[in-house]
C-alpha positions as CSV (number, residue, x, y, z in Angstrom):
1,X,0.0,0.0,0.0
2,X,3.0,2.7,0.8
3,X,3.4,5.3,3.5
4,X,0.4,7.2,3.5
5,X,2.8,10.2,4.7
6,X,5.0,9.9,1.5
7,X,2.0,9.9,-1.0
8,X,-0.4,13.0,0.9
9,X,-0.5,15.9,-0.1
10,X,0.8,18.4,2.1
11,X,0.9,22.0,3.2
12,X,2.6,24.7,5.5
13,X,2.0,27.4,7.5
14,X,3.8,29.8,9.6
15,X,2.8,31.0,12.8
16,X,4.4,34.3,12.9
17,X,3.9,35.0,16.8
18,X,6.2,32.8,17.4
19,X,8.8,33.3,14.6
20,X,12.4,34.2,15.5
21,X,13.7,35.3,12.5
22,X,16.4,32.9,12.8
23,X,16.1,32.4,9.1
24,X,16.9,28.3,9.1
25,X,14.0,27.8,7.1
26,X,14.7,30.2,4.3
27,X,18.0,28.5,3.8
28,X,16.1,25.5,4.0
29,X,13.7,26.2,0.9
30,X,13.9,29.7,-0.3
31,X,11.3,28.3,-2.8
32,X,8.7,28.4,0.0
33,X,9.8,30.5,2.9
34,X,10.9,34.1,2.9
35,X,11.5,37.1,5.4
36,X,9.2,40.2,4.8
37,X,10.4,43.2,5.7
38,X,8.9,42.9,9.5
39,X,12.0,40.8,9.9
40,X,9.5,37.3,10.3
41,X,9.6,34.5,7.8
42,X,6.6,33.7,5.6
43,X,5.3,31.0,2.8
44,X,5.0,32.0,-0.6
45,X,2.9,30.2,-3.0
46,X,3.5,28.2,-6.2
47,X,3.9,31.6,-8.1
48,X,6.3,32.7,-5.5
49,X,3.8,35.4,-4.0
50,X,4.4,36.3,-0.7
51,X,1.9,35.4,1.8
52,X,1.8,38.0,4.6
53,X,-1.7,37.0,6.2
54,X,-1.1,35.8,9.7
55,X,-1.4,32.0,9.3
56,X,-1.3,31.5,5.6
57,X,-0.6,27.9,4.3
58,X,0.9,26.8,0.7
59,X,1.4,23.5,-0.9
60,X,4.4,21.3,-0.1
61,X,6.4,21.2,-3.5
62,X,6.7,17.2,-3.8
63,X,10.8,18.3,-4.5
64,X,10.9,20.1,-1.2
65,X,9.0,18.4,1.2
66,X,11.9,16.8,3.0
67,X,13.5,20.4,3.2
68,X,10.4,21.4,4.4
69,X,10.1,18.7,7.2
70,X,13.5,19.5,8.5
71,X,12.8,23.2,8.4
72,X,10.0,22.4,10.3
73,X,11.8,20.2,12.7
74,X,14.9,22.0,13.7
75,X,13.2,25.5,13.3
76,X,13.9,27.1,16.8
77,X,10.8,29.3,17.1
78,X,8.6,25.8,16.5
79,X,6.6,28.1,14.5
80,X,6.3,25.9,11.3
81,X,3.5,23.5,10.6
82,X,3.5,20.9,8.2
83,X,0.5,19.1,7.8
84,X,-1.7,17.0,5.5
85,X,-3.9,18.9,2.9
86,X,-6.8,16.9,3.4
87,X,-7.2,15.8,6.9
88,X,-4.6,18.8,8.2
89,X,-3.2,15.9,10.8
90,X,0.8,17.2,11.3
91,X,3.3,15.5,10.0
92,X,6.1,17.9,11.3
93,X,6.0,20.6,13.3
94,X,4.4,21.5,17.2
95,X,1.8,19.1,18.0
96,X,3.8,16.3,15.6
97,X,6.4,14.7,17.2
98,X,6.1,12.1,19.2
99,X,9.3,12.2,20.8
């Protein structure tokens, strides 16, 4: 059948209270994250748009969705979420690891 999680769809979303501006995700996928010029990091979508509502979600690029996972993971503000487009269960992110 294959890992459900490999085959989803999936989207992200910043939370930008708690952003840091540390910046690790934008080195992580410029493609998706980006600072605006409040100094916090945002999505953009597939046309590269910036998406400065609070909260915002985009698509996972199938090509950057283990960049994205890590961003999500190591990200030191825990401010990324990374979850499934259809049932929005997390797959990375606060409220997703188990450990």
């Amino acid at each position: 059948m294959g890992d459900m999680a490999e085959e989803r769809e999936l989207e992200v979303s910043i939370d930008q209270d708690a952003c840091t501006g540390d910046g690790l995700c934008v080195q992580y996928a410029p493609d998706v994250f980006e600072f605006d010029i409040d100094g916090l990091a945002y999505v953009k979508n597939a046309d590269g748009d910036l998406l400065t509502t609070e909260g915002s979600q985009t698509r996972v690029p199938e090509r950057l969705r283990l960049d994205i996972v890590n961003a999500a993971h190591d990200c030191p503000g825990e401010c990324i979420y990374v979850r499934g487009s259809a049932d929005k269960a997390p797959v990375a992110g606060p409220g997703a690891d188990a450990d």
